[in-house]
PQR file with spaces between the fields and no chain letter, atoms N, CA, C, O and H, PARSE charges and radii, in Angstrom:
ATOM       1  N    UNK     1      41.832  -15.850   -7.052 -0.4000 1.5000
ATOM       2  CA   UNK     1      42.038  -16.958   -7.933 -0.0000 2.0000
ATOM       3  C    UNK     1      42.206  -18.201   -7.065  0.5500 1.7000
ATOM       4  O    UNK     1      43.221  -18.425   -6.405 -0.5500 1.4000
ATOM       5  N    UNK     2      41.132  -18.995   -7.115 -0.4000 1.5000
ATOM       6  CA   UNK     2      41.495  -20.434   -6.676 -0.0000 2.0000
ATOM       7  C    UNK     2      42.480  -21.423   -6.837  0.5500 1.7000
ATOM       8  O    UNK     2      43.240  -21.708   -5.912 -0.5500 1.4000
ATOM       9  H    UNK     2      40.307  -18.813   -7.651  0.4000 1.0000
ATOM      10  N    UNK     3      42.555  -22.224   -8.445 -0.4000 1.5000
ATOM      11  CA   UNK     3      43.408  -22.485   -8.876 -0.0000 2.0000
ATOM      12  C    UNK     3      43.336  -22.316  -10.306  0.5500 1.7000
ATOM      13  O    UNK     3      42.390  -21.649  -10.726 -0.5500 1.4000
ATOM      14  H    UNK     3      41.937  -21.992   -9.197  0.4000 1.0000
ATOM      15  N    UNK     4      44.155  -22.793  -11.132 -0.4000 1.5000
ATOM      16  CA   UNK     4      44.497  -22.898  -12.706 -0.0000 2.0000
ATOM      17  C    UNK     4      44.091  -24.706  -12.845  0.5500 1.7000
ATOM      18  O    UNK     4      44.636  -25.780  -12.589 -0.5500 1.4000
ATOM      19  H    UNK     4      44.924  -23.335  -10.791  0.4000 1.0000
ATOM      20  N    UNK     5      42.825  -24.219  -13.399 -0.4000 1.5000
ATOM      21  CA   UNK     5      42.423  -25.929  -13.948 -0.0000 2.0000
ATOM      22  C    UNK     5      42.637  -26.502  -15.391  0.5500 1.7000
ATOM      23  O    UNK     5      42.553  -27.705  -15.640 -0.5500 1.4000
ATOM      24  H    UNK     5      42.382  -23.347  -13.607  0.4000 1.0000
ATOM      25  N    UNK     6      42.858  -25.751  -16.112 -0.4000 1.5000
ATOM      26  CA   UNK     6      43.667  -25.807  -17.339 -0.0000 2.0000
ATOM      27  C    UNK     6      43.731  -25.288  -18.649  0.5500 1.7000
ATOM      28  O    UNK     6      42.835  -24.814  -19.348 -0.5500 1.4000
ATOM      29  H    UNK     6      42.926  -24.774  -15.909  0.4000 1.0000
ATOM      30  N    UNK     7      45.479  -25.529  -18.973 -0.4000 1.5000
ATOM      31  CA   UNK     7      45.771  -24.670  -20.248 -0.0000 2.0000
ATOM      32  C    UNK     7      45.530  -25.761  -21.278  0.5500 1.7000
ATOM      33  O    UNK     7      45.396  -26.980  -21.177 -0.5500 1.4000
ATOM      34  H    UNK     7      46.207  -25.914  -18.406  0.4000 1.0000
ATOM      35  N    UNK     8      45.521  -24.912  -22.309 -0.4000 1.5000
ATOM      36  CA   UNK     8      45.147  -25.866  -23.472 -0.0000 2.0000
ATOM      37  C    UNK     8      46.351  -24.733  -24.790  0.5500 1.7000
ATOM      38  O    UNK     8      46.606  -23.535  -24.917 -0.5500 1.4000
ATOM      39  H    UNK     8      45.630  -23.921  -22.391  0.4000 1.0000
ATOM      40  N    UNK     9      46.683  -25.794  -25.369 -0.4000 1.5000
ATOM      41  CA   UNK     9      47.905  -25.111  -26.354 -0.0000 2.0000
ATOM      42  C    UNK     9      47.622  -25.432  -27.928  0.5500 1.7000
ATOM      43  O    UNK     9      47.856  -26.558  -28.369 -0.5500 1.4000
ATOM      44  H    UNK     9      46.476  -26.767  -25.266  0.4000 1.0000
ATOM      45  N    UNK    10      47.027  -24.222  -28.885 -0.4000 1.5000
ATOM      46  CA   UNK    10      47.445  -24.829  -30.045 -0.0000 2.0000
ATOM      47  C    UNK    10      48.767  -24.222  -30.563  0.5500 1.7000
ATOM      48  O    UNK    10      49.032  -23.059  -30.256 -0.5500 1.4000
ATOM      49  H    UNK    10      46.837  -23.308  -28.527  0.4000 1.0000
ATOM      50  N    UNK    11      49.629  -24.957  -31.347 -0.4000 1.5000
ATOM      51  CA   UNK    11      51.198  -24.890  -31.570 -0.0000 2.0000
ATOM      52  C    UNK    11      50.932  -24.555  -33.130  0.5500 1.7000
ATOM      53  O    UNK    11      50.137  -25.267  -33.743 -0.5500 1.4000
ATOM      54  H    UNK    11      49.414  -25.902  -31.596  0.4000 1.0000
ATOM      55  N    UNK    12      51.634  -23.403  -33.831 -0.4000 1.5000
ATOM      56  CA   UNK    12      51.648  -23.758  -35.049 -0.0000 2.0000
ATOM      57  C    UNK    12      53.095  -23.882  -35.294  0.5500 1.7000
ATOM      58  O    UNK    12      54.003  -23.147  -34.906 -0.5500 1.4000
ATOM      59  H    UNK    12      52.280  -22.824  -33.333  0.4000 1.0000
ATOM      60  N    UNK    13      53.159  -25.487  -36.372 -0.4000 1.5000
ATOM      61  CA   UNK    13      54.123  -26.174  -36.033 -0.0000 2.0000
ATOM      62  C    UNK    13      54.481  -26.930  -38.356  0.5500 1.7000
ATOM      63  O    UNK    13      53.674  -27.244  -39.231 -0.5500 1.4000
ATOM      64  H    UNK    13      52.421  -26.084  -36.687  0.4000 1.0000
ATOM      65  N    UNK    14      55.217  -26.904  -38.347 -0.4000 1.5000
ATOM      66  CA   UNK    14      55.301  -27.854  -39.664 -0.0000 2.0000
ATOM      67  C    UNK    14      54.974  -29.450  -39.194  0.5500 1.7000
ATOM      68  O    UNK    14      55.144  -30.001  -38.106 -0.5500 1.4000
ATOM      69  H    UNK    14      55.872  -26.649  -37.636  0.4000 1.0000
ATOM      70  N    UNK    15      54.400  -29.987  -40.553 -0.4000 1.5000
ATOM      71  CA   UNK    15      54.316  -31.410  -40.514 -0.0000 2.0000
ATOM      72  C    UNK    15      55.051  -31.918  -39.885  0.5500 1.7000
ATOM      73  O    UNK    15      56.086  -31.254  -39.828 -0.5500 1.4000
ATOM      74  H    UNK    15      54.262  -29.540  -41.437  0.4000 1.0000
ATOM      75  N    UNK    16      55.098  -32.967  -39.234 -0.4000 1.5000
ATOM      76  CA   UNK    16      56.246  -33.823  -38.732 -0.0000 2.0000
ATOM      77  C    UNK    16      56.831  -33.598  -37.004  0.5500 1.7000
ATOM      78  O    UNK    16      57.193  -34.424  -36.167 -0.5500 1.4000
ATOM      79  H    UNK    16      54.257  -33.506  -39.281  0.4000 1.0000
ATOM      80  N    UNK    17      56.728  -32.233  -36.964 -0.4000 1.5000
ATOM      81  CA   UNK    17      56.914  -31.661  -36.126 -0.0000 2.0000
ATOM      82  C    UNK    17      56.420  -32.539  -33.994  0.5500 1.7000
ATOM      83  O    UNK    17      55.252  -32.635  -33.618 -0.5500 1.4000
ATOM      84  H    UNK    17      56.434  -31.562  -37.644  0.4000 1.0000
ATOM      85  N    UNK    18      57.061  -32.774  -33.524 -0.4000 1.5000
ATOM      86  CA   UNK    18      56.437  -33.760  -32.337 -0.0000 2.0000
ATOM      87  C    UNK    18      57.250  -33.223  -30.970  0.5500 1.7000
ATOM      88  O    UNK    18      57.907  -33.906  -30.185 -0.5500 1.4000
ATOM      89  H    UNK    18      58.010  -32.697  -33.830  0.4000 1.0000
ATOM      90  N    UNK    19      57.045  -32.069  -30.946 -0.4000 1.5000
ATOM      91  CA   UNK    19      57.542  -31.296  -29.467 -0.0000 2.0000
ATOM      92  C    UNK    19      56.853  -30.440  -29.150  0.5500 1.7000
ATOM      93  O    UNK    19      57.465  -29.461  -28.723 -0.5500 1.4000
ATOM      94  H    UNK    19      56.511  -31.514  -31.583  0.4000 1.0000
ATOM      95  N    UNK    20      55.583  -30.346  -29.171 -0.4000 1.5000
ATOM      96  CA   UNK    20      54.541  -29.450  -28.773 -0.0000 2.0000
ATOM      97  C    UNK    20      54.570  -29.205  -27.493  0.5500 1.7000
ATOM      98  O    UNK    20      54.589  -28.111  -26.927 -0.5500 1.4000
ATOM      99  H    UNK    20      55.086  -31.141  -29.518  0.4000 1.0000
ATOM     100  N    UNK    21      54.576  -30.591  -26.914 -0.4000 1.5000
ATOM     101  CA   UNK    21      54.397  -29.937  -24.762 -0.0000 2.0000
ATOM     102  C    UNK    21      55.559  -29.326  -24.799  0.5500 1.7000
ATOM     103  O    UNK    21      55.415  -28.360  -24.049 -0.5500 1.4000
ATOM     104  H    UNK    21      54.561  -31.480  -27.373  0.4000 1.0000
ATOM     105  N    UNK    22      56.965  -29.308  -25.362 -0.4000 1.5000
ATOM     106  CA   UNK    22      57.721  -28.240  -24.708 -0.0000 2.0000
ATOM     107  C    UNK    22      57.853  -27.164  -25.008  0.5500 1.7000
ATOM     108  O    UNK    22      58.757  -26.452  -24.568 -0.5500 1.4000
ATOM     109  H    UNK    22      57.082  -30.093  -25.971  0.4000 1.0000
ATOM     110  N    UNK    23      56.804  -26.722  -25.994 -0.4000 1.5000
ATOM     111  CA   UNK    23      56.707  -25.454  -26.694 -0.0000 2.0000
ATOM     112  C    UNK    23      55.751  -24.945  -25.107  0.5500 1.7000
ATOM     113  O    UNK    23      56.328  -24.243  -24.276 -0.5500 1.4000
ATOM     114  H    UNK    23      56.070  -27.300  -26.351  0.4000 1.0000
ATOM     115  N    UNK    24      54.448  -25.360  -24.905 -0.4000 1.5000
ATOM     116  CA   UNK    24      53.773  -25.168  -23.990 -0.0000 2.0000
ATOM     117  C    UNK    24      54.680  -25.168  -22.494  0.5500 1.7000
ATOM     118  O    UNK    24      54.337  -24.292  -21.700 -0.5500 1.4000
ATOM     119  H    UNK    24      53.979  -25.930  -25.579  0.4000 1.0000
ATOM     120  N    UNK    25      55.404  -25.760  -22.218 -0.4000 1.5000
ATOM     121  CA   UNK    25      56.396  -25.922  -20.779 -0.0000 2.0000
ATOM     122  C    UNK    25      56.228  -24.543  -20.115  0.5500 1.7000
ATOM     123  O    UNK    25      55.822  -24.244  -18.992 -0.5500 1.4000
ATOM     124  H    UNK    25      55.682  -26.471  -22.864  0.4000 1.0000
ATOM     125  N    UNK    26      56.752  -23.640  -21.356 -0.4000 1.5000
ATOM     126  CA   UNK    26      56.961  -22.372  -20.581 -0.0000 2.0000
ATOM     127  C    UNK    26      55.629  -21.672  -19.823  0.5500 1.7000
ATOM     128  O    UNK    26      55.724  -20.932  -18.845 -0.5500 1.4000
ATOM     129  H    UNK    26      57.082  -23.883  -22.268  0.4000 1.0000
ATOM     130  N    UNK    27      54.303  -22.079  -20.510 -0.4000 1.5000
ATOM     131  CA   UNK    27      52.996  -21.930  -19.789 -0.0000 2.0000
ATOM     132  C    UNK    27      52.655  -22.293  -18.936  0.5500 1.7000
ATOM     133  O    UNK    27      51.963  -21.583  -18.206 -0.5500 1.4000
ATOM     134  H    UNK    27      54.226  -22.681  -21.305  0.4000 1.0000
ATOM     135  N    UNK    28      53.062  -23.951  -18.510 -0.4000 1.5000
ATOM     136  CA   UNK    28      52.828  -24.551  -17.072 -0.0000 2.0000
ATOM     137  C    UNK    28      54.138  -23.873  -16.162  0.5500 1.7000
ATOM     138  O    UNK    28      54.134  -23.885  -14.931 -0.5500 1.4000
ATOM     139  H    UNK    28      53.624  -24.528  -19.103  0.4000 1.0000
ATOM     140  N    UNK    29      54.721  -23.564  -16.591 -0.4000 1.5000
ATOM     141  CA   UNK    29      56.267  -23.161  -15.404 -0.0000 2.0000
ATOM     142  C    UNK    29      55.921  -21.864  -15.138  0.5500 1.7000
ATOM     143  O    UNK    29      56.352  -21.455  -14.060 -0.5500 1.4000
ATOM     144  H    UNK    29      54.725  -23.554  -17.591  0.4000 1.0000
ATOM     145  N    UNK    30      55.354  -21.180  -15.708 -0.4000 1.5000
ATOM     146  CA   UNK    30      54.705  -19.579  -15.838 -0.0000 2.0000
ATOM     147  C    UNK    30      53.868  -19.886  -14.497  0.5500 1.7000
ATOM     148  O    UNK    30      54.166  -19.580  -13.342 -0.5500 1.4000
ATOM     149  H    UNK    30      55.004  -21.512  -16.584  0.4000 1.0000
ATOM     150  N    UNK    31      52.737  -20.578  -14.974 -0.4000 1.5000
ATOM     151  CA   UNK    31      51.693  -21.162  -14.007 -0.0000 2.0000
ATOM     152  C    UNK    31      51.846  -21.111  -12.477  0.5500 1.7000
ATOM     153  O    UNK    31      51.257  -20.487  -11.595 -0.5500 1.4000
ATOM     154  H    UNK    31      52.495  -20.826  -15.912  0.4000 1.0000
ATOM     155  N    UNK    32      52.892  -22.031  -12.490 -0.4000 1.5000
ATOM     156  CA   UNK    32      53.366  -22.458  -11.248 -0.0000 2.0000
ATOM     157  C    UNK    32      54.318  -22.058  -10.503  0.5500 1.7000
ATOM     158  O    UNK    32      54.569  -22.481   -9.374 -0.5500 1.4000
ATOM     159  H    UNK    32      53.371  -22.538  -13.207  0.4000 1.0000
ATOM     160  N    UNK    33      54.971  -21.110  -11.179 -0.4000 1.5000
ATOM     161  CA   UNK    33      55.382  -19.817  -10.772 -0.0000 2.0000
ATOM     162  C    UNK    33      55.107  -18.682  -10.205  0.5500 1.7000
ATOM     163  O    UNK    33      55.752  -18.042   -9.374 -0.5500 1.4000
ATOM     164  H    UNK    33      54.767  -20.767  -12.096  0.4000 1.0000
ATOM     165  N    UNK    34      53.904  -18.427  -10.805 -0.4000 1.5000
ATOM     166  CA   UNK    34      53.290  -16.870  -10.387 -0.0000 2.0000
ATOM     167  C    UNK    34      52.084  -17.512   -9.284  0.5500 1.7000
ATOM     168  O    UNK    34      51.720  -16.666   -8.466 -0.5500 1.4000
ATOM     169  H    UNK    34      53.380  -18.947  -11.479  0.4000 1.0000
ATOM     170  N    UNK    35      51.301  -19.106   -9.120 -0.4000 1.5000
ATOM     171  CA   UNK    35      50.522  -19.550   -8.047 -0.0000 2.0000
ATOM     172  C    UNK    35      50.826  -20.343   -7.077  0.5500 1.7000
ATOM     173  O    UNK    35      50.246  -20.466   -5.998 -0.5500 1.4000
ATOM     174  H    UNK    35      51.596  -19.793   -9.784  0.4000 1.0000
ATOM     175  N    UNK    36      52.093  -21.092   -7.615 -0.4000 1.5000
ATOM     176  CA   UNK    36      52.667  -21.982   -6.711 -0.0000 2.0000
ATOM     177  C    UNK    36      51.945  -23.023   -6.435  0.5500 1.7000
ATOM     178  O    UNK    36      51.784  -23.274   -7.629 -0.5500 1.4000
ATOM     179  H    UNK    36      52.565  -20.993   -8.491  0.4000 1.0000
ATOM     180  N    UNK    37      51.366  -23.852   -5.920 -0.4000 1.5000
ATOM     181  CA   UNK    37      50.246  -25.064   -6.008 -0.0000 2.0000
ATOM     182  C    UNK    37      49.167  -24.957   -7.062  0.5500 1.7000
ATOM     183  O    UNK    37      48.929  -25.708   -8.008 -0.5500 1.4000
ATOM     184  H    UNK    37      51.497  -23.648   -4.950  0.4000 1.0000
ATOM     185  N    UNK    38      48.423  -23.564   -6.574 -0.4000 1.5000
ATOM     186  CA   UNK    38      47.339  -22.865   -7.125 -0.0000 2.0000
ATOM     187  C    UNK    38      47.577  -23.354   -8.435  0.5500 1.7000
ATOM     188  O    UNK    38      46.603  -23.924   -8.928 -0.5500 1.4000
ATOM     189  H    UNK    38      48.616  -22.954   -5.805  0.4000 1.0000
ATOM     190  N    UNK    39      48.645  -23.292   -9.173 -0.4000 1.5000
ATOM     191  CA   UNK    39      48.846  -23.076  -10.602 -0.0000 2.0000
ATOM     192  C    UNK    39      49.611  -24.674  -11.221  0.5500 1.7000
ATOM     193  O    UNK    39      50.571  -24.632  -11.991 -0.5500 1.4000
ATOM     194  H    UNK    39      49.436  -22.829   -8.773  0.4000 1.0000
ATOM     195  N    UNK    40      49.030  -25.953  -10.758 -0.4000 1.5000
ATOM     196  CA   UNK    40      49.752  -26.991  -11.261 -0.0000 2.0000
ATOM     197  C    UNK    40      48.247  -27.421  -11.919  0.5500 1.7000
ATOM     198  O    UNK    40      47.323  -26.794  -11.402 -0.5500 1.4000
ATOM     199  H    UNK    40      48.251  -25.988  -10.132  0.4000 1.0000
ATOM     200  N    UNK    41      47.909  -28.237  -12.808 -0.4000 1.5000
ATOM     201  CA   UNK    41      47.025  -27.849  -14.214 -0.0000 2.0000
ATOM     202  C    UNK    41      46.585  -28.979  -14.525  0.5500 1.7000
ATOM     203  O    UNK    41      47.355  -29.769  -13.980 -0.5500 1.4000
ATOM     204  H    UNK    41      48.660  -28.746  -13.228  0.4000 1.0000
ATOM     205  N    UNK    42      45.731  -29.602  -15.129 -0.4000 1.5000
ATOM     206  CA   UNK    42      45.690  -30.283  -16.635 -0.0000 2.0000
ATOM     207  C    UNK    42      45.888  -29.699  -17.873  0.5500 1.7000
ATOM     208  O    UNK    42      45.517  -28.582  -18.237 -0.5500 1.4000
ATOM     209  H    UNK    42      45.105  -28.960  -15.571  0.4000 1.0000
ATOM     210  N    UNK    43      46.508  -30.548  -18.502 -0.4000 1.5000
ATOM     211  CA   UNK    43      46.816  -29.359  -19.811 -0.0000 2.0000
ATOM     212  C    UNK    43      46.878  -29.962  -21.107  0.5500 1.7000
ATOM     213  O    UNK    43      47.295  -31.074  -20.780 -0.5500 1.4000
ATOM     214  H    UNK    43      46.809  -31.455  -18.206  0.4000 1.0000
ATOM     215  N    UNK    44      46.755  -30.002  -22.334 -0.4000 1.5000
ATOM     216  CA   UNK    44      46.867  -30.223  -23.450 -0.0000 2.0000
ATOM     217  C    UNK    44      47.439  -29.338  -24.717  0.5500 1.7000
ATOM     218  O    UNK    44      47.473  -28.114  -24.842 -0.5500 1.4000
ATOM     219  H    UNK    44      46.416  -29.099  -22.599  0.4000 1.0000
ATOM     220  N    UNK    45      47.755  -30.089  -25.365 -0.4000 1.5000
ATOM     221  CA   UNK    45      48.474  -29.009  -26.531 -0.0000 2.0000
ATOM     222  C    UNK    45      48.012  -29.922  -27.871  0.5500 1.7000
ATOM     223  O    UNK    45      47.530  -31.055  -27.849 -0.5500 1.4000
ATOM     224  H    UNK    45      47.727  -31.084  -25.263  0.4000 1.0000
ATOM     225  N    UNK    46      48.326  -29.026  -29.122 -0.4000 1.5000
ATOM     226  CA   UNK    46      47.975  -29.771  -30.207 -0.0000 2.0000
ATOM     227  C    UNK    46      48.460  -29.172  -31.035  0.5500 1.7000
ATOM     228  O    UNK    46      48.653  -27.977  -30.810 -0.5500 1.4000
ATOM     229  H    UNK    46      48.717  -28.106  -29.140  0.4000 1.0000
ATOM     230  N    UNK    47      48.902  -29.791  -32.463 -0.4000 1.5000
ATOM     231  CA   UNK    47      49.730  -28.610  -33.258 -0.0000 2.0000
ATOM     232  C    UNK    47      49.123  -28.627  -34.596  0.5500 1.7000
ATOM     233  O    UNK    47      48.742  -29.547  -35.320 -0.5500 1.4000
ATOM     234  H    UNK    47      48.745  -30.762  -32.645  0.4000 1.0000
ATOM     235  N    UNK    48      49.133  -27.821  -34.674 -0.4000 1.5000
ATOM     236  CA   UNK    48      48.129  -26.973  -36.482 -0.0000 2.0000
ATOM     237  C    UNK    48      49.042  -26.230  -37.156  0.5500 1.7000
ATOM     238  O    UNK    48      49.916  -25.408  -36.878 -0.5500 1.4000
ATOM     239  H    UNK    48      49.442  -27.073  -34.086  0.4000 1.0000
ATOM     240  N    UNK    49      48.576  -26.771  -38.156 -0.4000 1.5000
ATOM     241  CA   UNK    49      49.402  -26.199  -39.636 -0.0000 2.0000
ATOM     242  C    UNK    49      49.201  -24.649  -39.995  0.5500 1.7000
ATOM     243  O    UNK    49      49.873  -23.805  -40.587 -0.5500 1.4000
ATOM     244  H    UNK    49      47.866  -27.438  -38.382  0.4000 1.0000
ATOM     245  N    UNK    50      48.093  -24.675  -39.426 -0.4000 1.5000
ATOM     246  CA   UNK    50      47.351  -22.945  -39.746 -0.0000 2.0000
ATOM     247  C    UNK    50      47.313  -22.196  -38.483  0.5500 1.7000
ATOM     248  O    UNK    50      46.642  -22.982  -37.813 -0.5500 1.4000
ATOM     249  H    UNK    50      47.547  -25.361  -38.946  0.4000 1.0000
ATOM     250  N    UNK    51      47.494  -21.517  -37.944 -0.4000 1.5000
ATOM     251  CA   UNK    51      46.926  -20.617  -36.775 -0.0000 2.0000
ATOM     252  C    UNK    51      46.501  -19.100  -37.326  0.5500 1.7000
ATOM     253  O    UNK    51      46.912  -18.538  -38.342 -0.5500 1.4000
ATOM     254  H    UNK    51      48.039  -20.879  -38.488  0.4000 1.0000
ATOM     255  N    UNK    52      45.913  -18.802  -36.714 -0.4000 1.5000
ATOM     256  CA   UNK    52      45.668  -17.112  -37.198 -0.0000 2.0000
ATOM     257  C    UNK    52      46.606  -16.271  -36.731  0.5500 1.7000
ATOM     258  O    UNK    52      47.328  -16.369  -35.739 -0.5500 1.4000
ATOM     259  H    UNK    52      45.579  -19.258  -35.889  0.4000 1.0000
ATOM     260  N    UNK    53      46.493  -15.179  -37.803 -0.4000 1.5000
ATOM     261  CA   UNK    53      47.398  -14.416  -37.836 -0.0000 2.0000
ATOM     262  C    UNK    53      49.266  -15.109  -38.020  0.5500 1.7000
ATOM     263  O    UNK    53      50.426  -14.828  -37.723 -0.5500 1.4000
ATOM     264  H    UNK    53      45.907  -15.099  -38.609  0.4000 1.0000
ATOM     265  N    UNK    54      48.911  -15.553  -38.319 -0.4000 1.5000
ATOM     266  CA   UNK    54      50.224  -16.717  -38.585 -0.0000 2.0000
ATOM     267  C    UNK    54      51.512  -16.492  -36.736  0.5500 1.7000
ATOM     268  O    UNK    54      52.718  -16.250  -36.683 -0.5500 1.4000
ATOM     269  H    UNK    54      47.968  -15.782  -38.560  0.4000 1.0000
ATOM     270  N    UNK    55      50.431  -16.733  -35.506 -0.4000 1.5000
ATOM     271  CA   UNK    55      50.785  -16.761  -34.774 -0.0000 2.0000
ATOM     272  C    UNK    55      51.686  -18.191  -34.009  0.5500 1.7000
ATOM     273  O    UNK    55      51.255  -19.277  -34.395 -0.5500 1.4000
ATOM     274  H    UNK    55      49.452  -16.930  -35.549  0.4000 1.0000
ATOM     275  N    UNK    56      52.729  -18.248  -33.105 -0.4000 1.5000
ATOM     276  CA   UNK    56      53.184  -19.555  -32.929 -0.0000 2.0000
ATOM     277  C    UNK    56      52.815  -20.232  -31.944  0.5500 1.7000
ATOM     278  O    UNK    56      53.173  -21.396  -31.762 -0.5500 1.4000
ATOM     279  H    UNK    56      53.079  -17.365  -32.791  0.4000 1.0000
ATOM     280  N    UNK    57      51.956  -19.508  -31.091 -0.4000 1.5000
ATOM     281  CA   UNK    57      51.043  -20.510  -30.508 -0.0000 2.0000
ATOM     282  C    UNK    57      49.502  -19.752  -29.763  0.5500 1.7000
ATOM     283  O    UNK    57      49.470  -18.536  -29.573 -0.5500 1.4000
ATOM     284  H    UNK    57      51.664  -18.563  -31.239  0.4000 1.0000
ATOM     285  N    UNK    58      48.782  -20.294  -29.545 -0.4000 1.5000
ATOM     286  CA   UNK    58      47.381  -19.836  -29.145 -0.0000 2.0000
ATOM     287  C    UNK    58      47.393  -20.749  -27.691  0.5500 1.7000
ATOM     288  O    UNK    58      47.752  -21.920  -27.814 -0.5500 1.4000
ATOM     289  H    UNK    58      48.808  -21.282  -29.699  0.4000 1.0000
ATOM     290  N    UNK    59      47.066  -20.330  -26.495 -0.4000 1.5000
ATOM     291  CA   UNK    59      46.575  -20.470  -25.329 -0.0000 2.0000
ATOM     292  C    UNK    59      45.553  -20.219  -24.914  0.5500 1.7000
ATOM     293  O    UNK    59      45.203  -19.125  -24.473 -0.5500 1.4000
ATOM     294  H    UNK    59      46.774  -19.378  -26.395  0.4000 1.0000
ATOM     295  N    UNK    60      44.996  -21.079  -24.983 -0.4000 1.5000
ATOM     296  CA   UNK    60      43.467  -21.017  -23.815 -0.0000 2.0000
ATOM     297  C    UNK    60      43.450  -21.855  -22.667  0.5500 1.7000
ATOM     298  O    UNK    60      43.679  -23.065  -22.649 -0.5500 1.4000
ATOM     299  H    UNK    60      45.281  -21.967  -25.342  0.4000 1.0000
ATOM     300  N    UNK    61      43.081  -20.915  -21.449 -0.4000 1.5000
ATOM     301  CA   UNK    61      42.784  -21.569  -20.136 -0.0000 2.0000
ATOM     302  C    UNK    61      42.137  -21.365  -19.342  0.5500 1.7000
ATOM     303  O    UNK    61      41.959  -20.178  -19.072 -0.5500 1.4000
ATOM     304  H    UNK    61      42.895  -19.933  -21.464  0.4000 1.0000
ATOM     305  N    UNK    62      41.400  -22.457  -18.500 -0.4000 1.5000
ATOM     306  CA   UNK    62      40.755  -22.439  -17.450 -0.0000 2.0000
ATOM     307  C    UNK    62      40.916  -21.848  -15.888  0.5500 1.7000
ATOM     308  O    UNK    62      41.557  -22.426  -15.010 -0.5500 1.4000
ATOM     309  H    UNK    62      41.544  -23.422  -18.720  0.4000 1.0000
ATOM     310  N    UNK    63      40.343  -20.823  -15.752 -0.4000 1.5000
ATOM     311  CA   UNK    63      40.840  -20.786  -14.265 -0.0000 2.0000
ATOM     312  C    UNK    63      39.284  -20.565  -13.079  0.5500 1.7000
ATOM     313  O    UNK    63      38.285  -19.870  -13.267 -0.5500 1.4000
ATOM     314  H    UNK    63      39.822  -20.353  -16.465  0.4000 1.0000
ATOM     315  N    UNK    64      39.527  -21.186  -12.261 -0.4000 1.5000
ATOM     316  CA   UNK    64      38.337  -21.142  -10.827 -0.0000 2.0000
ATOM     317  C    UNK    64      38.991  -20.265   -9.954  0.5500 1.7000
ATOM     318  O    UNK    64      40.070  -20.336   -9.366 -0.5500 1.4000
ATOM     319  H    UNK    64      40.338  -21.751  -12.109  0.4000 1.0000
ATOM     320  N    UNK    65      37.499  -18.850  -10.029 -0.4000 1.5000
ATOM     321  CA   UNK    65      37.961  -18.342   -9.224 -0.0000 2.0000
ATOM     322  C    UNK    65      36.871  -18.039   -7.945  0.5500 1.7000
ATOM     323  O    UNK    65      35.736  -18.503   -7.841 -0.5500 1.4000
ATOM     324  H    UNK    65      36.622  -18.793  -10.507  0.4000 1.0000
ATOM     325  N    UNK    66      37.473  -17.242   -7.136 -0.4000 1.5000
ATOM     326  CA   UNK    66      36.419  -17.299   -5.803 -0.0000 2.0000
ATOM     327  C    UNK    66      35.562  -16.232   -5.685  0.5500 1.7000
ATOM     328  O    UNK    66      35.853  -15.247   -6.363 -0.5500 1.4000
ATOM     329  H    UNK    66      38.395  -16.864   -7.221  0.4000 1.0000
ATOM     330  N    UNK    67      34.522  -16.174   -4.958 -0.4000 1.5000
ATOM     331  CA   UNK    67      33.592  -15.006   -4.998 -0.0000 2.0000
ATOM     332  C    UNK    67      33.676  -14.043   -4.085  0.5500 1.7000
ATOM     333  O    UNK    67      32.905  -13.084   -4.127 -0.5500 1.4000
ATOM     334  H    UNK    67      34.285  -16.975   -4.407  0.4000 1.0000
């Protein structure tokens, strides 16, 4: 694994709701935890009313790795 180029967060969250990156925190601290440089990111989050499976958050991320 090269590095972690980035997570992306959907939050399912009620209306109104405006603390999404620290729902995600624990994903970048995860990150940069288990790679140490390797694992510091661009990242985004976003929060939806709906998720599937009526889950509380969905993660998708990028990672470069080596051959």
């Amino acid at each position: 694994m090269k590095r972690v180029v980035k997570i992306q967060g959907f939050v399912n969250a009620e209306p109104g709701f405006e603390e999404h990156h620290k729902v995600l925190n624990g994903t970048s601290d995860l990150m940069y935890e288990v790679f140490g440089e390797k694992g510091v990111h661009a990242r985004s989050v976003l929060g939806a009313v709906s998720v599937r499976d009526n889950l509380p958050i969905i993660v998708d991320s990028i990672f470069e790795v080596e051959e």
